[in-house]
N, C-alpha and C positions, 0 to 999 in steps of 0.2 A: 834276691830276697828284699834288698834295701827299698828298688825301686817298686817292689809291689806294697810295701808296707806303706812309701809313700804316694802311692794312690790310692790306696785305704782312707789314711787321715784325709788326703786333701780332699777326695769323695765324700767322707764323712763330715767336714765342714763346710764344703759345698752345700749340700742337705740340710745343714743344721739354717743355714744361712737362707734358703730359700724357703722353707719353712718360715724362718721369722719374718723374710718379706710379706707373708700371705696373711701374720697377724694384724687385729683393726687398732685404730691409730690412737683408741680410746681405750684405757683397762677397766673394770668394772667389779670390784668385787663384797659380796653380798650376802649379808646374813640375819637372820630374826629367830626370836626368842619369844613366846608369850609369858608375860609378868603379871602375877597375881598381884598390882598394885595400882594405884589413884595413879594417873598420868600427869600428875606434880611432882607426884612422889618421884617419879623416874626421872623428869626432867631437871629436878631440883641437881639430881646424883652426875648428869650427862653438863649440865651450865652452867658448873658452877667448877670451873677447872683446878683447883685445889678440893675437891672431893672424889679430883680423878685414881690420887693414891689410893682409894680404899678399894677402887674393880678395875682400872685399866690394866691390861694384863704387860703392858710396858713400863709400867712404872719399876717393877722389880727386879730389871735386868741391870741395874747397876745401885750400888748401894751409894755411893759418894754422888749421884747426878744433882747437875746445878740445874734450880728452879728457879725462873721468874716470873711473877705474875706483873702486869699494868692495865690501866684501862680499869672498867668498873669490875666489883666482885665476881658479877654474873652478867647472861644475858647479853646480847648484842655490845660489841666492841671491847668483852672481852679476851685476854690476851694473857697466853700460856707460852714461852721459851724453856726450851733445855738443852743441857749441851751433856753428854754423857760420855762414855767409854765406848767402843768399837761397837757393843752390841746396842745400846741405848740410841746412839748418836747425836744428832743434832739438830733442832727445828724450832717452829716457830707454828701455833696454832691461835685461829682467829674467829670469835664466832659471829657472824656475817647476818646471819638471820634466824628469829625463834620468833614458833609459834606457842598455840596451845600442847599442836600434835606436832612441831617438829624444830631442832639445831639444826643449822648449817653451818660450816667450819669451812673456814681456808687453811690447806694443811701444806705446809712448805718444808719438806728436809732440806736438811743443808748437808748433812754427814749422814751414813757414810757416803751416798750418790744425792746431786741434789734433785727435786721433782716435788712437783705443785701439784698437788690435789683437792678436791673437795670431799669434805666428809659430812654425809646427813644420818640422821637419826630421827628417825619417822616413828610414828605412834598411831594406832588402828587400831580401837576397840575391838572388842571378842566380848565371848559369852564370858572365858577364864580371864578376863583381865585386859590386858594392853599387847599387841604383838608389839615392840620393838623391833625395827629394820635397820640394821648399821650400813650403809651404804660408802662404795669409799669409787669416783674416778678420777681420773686423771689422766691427759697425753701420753701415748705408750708410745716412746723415740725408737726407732731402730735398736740400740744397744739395749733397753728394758724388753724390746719382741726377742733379741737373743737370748738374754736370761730367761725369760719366759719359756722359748721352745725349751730350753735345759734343764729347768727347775719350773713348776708347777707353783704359779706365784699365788693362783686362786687358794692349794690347799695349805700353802706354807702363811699367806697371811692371815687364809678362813679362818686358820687357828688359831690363832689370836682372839678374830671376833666372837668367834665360840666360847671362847674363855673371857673373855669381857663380859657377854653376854650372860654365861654365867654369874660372874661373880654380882653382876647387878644384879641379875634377877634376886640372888640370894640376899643381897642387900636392901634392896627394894622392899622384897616379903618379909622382913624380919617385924618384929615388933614394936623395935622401938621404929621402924621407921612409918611403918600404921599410925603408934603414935603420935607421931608426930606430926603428921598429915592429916587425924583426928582435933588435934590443936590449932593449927591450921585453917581446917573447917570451921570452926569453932569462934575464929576469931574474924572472918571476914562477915 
């Protein structure tokens, strides 16, 4: 019995293992939202990384996380650190490039696994508004293709975006931030 149980597992890791070999070396994961709002308005909420607490859906995962911001307010050469608790972790995000319609971030964790990615945040008019694309790659090493084949990294972090993407939106469309984007117009 022992030795069939261990041809089981090791067949079973065997599999698990070739499998990951088969995934591509790039991970990619992707999502959009349309915003009934001025594509300032949204980008002001996305560049300005101390207005990340009010929609990022990781800001809330630890209540004690250390924040530091350097570098200018907003905008290119921007610069967000945190160092959190087991679920938060630890990183270091940098924004590289902005347009009208889009951020680009250099996203580095350090904790709990470290890996460098890029994050963009694109913007497409519509009839309703602005689709926002949260876009996020990065080199997928052997050990991330393993966790991958085991856990479904697209719908474990899509969640996230989903919920970010939410809370912008509702942030976005709110009132005062029309207003505010009304003021805005108003003064250029």
């Amino acid at each position: 019995m022992g030795i069939i149980l261990l041809i089981l597992v090791s067949s079973a890791i065997a599999a698990v293992l070739i499998v990951a070999a088969t995934k591509p070396n790039i991970s990619r994961i992707q999502r959009s939202a349309t915003i009934a709002a001025a594509p300032q308005t949204i980008l002001d909420h996305v560049g300005d990384f101390r207005k990340w607490r009010a929609w990022s859906p990781w800001e809330a995962l630890d209540p004690e996380l250390n924040r530091a911001h350097s570098g200018p307010d907003c905008g290119v050469g921007a610069v967000y650190e945190w160092r959190g608790n087991g679920k938060a972790g630890a990183g270091r995000m940098e924004i590289i490039e902005q347009t009208e319609s889009k951020i680009t971030l250099k996203l580095d964790f350090i904790k709990p696994f470290p890996a460098n990615n890029i994050a963009e945040f694109l913007l497409q008019p519509e009839e309703e508004g602005q689709v926002l694309t949260w876009i996020m790659t990065g080199p997928q090493p052997f050990l991330a293709k393993v966790m991958g084949t085991l856990f479904n990294m697209d719908d474990l972090v899509g969640k996230d975006f989903e919920a970010g993407l939410k809370n912008l939106k509702t942030l976005s469309e709110s009132p005062e931030a029309a207003a505010g984007a009304d003021k805005e117009g108003l003064a250029s």
